[in-house]
N, C-alpha and C positions, 0 to 999 in steps of 0.2 A: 429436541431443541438443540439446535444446534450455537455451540458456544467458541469465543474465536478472543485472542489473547494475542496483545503485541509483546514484543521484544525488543532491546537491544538501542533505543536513545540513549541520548548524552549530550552531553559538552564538550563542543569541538571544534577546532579555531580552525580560521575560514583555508579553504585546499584542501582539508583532510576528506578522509573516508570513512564512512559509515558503513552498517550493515544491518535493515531491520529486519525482524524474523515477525511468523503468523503462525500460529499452529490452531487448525479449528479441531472441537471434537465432535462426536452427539451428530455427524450427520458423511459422507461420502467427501470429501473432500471434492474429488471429479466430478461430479452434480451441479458444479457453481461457478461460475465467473466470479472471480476477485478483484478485488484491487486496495490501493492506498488513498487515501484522502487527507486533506492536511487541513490544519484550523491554523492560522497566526492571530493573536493580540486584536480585536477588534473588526477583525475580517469574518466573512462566508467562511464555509468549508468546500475548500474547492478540491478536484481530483487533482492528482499527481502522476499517477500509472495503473491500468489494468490491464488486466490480462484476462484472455476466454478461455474452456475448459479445455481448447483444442493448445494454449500455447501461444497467442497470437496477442502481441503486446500492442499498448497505444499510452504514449506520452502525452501529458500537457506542454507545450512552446519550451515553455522554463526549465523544464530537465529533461529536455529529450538530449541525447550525445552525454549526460552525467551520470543517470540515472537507469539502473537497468532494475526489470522485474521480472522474476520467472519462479518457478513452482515445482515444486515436489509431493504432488501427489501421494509417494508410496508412504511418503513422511508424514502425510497432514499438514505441509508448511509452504507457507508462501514469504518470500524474499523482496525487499528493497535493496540493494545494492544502489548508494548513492558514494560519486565521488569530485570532487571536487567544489567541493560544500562552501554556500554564500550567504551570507549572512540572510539576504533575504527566504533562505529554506528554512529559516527557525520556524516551528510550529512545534502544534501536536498531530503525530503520525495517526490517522485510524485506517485496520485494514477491516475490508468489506466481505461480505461475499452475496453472489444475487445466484438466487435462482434460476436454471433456465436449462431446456433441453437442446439448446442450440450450442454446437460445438466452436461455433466461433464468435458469438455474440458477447459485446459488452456492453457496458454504458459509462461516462462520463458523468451521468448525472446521481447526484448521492441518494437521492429519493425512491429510485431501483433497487437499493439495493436492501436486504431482506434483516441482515445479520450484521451487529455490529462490535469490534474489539472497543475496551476502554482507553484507548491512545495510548501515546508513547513520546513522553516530548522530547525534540531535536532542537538544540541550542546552536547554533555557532556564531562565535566571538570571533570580533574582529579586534 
């Protein structure tokens, strides 16, 4: 069973920069496309960034050019690197991971995805 654990939210007034962290265990890290998904106050959980086992990132509109996502593998961790932080990014962080033997497959949609961390909420104040 594979088990997956966010990091690194806060409270952070609007411009600043964040860093959230992923470490899964209980299963190959490289086996899985990942990604982040965010919940706000009364909304869906929409995706924010994934990435495929090969590397190959894909933004939602709203933080593509802020937001970067990439992976360490050798570590078991997977990274959000967000910066320029807007009040509208307040949520709660969950990272994913999906199954899948394809080296450059992801999905946008949360329903794919296999394994889930307990979130991690991101505040910024304006």
């Amino acid at each position: 069973q594979v088990q997956v654990v966010e990091s690194g939210g806060g409270l952070v007034q609007v411009g600043d920069s964040l860093r959230l962290s992923c470490t899964t265990s209980g299963g190959a890290p490289r086996d899985y496309a990942m990604g982040w998904f965010r919940q706000a106050p009364g909304k869906e959980r929409e995706f924010a960034a994934v990435i495929s086992r090969a590397g190959r990132p894909s933004y939602t509109d709203s933080v593509r050019g802020r937001f970067t996502i990439y992976r360490d593998n050798a570590k078991n961790t997977l990274f959000l690197q967000m910066h320029s932080l807007k009040p509208e990014d307040t949520a709660v962080y969950y990272c994913a991971a999906k199954t899948t033997t394809d080296l450059f497959e992801f999905s946008h949609f949360a329903r794919d995805y296999n394994y889930w961390g307990q979130g991690t909420q991101v505040t910024v104040s304006s």
